[in-house]
C-alpha positions as CSV (number, residue, x, y, z in Angstrom):
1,X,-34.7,66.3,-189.6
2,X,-32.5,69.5,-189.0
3,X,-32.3,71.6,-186.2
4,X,-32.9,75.5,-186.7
5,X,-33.0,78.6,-184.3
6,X,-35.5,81.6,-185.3
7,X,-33.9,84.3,-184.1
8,X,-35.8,87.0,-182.5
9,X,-34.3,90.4,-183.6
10,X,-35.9,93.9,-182.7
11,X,-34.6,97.6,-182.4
12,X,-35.8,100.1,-179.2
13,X,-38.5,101.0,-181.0
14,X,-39.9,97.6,-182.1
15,X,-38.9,96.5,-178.2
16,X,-41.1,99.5,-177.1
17,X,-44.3,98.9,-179.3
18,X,-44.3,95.2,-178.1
19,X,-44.0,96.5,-174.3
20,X,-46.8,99.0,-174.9
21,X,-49.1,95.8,-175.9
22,X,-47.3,93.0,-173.9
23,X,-50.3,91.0,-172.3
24,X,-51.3,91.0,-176.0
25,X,-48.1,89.8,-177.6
26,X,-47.5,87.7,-174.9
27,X,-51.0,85.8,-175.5
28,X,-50.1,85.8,-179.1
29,X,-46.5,84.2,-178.5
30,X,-48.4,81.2,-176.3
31,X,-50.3,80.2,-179.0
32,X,-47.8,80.2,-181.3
33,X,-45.7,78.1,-179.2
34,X,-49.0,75.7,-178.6
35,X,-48.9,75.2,-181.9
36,X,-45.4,74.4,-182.4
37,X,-45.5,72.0,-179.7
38,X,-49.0,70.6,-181.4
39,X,-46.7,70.2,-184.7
40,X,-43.9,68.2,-182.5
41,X,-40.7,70.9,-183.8
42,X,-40.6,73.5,-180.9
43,X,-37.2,71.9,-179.1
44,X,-36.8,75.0,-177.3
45,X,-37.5,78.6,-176.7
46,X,-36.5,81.6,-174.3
47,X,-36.7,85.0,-174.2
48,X,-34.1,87.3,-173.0
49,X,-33.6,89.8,-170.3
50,X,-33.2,93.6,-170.5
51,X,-29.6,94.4,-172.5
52,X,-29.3,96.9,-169.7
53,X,-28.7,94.1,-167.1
54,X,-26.4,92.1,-169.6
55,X,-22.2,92.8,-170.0
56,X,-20.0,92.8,-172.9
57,X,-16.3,90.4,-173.1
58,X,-14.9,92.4,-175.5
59,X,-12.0,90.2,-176.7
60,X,-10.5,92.8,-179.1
61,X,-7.4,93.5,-176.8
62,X,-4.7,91.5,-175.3
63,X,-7.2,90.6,-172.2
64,X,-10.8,90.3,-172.1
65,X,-12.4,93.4,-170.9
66,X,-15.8,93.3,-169.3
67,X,-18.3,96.1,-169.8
68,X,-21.7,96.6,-168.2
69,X,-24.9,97.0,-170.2
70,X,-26.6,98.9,-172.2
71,X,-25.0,98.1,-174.8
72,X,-23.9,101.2,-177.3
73,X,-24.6,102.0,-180.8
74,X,-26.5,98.8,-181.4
75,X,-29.5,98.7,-184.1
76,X,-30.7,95.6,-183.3
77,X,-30.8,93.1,-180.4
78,X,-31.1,89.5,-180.0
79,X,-34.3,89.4,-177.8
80,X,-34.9,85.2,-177.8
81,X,-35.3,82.5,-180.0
82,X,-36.8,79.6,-181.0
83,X,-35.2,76.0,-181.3
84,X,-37.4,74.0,-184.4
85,X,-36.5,70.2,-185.2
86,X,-38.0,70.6,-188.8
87,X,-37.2,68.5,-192.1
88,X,-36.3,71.6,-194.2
89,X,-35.3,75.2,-194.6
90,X,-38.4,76.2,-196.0
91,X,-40.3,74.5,-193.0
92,X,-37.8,76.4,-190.5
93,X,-39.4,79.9,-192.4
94,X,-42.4,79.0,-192.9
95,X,-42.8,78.8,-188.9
96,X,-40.9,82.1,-188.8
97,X,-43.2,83.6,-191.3
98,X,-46.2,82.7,-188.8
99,X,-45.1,84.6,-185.8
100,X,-47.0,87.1,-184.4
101,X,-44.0,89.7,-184.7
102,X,-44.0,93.7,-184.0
103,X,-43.8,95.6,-187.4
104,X,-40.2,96.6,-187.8
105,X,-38.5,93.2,-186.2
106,X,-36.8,90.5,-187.6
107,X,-36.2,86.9,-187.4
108,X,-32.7,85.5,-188.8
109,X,-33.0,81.6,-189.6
110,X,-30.5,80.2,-189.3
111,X,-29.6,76.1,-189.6
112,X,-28.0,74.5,-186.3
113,X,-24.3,72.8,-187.3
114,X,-24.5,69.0,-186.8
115,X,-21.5,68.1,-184.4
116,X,-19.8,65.9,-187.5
117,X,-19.8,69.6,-189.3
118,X,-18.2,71.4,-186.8
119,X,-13.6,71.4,-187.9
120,X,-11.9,69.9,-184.9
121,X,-8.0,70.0,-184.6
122,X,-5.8,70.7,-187.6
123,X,-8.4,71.4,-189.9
124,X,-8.8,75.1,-187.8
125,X,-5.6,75.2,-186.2
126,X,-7.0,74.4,-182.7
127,X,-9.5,77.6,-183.2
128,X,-13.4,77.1,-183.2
């Protein structure tokens, strides 16, 4: 079994239709979770808060600088996700495939690195 996190991905627009129908999507989302549970993969799963109340480290100077949200010219936020323990890629989208999703978002797949995977000392040059 691999681990893999369906990334929830939406725009303003996609964040808006979902708002203006949220008891609805929010129903829909339960039962897809109650099924992934049913299955045994859902490890995990959280949503996240309003980019406005989030901060940026922007790391691309000599000292971190810290910026309060919104964020600026971004297309597309990560909204949540989804932790699956499945047996295969395929399975991973196939469960993405099946969410009830507002036209116009995404969800990235992506495969979670076993900690044998992950370079440790000289093989990275102490960098992670």
């Amino acid at each position: 079994m691999s681990k893999y996190m369906l990334i929830m991905r939406g725009t303003d627009e996609t964040n808006a239709a979902m708002m203006a129908t949220i008891d609805e999507a929010m129903a829909a989302t339960g039962r897809f979770i109650e099924e992934m549970m049913g299955a045994g993969v859902l490890v995990a799963a959280e949503g996240l808060d309003d980019p406005g109340r989030g901060v940026v480290v922007d790391f691309s100077g000599e000292a971190p600088v810290v910026t309060d949200g919104p964020y600026g010219e971004t297309r597309e936020l990560f909204g949540g996700y989804f932790l699956l323990d499945v047996a295969t890629r395929q399975e991973a989208v196939e469960w993405a495939t099946r969410f009830p999703a507002v036209r116009g978002s995404k969800i990235e797949v992506r495969r979670v690195a076993e900690a044998d995977e992950v370079p440790h000392g000289s093989e990275n040059n102490g960098q992670i």
